[in-house]
N, C-alpha and C positions, 0 to 999 in steps of 0.2 A: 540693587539690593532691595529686598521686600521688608515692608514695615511687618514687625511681629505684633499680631494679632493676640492680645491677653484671652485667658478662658473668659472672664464676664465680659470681655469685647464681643467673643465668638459666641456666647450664650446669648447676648444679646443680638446680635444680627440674626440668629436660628429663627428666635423669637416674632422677629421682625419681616423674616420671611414666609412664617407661617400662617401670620398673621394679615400678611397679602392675600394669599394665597386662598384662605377663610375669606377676607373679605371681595375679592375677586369673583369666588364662587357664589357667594351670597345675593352680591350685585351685577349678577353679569356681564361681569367683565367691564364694568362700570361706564356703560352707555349713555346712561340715563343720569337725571340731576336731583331725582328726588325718589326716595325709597320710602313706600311706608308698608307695616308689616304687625299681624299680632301674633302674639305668643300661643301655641299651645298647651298650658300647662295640666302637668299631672291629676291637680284637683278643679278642673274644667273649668278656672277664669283662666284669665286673659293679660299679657302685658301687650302697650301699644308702642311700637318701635318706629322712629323715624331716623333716615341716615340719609343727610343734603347734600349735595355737595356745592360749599361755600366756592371754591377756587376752583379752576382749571386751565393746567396747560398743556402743552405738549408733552412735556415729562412729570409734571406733577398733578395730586387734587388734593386740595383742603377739603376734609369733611367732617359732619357734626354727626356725631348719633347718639340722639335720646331713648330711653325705655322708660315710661310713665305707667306706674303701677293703680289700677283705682284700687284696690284692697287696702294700697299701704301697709302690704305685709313684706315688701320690698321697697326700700330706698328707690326712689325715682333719678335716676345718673345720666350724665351726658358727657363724651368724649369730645375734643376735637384731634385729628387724625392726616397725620401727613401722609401722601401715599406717592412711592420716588416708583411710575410706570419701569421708568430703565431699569432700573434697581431691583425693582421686584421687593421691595420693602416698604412696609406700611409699618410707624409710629405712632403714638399720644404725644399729641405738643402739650393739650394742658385736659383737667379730669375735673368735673366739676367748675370748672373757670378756673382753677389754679393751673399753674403755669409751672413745672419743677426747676427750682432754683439752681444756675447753667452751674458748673464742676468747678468753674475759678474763683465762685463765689464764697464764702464760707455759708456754711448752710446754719440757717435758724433751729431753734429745737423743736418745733413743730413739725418739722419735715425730716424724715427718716433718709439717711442715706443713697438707700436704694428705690428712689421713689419712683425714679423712672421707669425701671426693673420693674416695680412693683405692677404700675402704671400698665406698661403694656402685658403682663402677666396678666392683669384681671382679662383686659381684652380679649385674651384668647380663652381663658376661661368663660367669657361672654360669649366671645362669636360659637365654640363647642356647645353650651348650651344649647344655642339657638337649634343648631344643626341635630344636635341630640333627641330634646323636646318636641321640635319641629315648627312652622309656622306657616300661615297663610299670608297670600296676599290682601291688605286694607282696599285695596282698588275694587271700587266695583264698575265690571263692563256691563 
């Protein structure tokens, strides 16, 4: 018998696979252990992007990725990002150095329900920008 899959279980794994899937593309294919990258933006500055990868295994990578804004017309944010290779699923473990408080917990009123939801939502909102806007390589050959 197959466990049933709720709608925010199933929105959230789309979410999670989409978001591989961006970041797979971004990093090819995640070879490498350090990414760095600036922003193209619309009004010709610049954000500077770095994405590490803290862990790796066979089936997973912990990764961090910063966006440091010099204008400071953008909040400066950094992820860190579970990525299950088998699975084909990339999460946020924590956003900012928070950590969203686990489901058996009762949650504080700081933390909005759906923050995990939230959490990896912006993500993909982030990786589409990138891809949108567009970006260079920081590496200089």
């Amino acid at each position: 018998m197959m466990a049933k899959i709720l709608p925010k279980t199933s929105h959230q794994l789309s979410v999670c696979e989409a978001n591989f899937l961006r970041l797979k593309r971004l990093l090819t294919n995640f070879k490498d252990d350090l990414y760095s990258f600036e922003t193209i933006n619309p009004n010709s500055s610049s954000n500077s992007i770095s994405i590490i990868v803290l862990e790796r295994s066979n089936h997973t990578l912990t990764l961090q990725a910063k966006q440091i804004c010099a204008q400071k017309t953008i909040n400066t944010f950094n992820f860190r990002i579970q990525v299950c290779i088998d699975a084909k699923l990339a999460e946020v473990i924590s956003f900012q150095g928070e950590k969203p408080i686990p489901y058996f917990i009762e949650k504080i009123r700081t933390q909005s329900k759906d923050e995990k939801i939230q959490q990896n939502r912006f993500l993909t909102e982030w990786l589409e920008s990138i891809f949108i806007s567009g970006i260079c390589s920081d590496i200089r050959f």
